[in-house]
N, C-alpha and C positions, 0 to 999 in steps of 0.2 A: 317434738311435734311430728305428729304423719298428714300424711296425704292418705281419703279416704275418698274410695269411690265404690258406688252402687257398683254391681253387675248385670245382672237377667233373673230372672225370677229363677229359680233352686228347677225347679219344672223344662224350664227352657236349656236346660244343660243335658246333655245324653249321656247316660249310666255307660262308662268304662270308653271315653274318650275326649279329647281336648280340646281346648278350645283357646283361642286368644284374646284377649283383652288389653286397653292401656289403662295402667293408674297413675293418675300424676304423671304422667309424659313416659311410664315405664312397662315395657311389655311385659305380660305375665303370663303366665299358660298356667288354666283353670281344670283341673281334671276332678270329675266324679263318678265313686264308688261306692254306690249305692246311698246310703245316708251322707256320706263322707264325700267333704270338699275340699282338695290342694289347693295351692297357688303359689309355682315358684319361677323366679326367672323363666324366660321363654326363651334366651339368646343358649346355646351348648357355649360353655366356657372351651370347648376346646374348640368346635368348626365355627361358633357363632352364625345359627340357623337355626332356624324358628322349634323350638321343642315341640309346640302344638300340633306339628303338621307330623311327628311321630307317632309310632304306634304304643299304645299304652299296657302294660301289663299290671292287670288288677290283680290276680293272685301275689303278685310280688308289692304292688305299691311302688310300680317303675315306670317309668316310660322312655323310649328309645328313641336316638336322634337320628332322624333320617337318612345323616350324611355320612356318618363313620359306625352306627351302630353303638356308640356312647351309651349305656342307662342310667337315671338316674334315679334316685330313693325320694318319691314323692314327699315325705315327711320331713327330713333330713335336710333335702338336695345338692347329698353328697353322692357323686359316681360311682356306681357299683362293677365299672367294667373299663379298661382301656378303650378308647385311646384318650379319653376325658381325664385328666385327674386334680380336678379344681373343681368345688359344689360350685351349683347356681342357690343364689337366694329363694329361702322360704319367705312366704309371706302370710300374716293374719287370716286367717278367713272368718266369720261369723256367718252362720245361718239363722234368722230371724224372721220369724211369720212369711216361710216361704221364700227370701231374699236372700243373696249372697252378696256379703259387704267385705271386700278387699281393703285392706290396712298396709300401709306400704309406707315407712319409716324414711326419713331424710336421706341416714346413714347406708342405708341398702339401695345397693345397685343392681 
């Protein structure tokens, strides 16, 4: 079973930067590139601090943790760089008539 939560209309998200959300009691950091919408853990598995408030690199499909310089692989969100080396959880995304619907499983932290 998941926990599913609306987010902001597809519109309301700004192309090539983050944003934070809870689903089901879980922070998520929502990043979109262009047609394309992430959503993976928001905690950095290494500093535990908000991934959203990092800077995002859309050519890469990364975004970097404010605190140590950590990135990590939007798709994946496996760490592409020290001093991280533990992914943060992916999460579902769906875009639908304009909405982004976050899917966020029991099992994922």
């Amino acid at each position: 079973m998941s926990v599913t939560a609306t987010t902001v209309p597809l519109a309301e998200l700004v192309d090539g930067t983050a944003s934070r959300v809870d689903v089901g009691g879980r922070p998520v950091c929502v990043v979109r590139l262009g047609g394309d919408v992430y959503a993976i853990g928001d905690v950095c598995s290494h500093a535990h601090v908000s991934l959203s408030e990092g800077d995002v690199w859309a050519d890469e499909h990364e975004i970097e943790c404010p605190k140590h310089s950590s990135t990590f692989d939007l798709r994946t969100g496996e760490p592409t760089c020290l001093p991280a080396t533990q992914p943060v959880p992916v999460y579902d995304v769906r875009v639908e008539d304009g909405t982004v619907t976050i899917s966020v499983g029991e099992d994922q932290s």
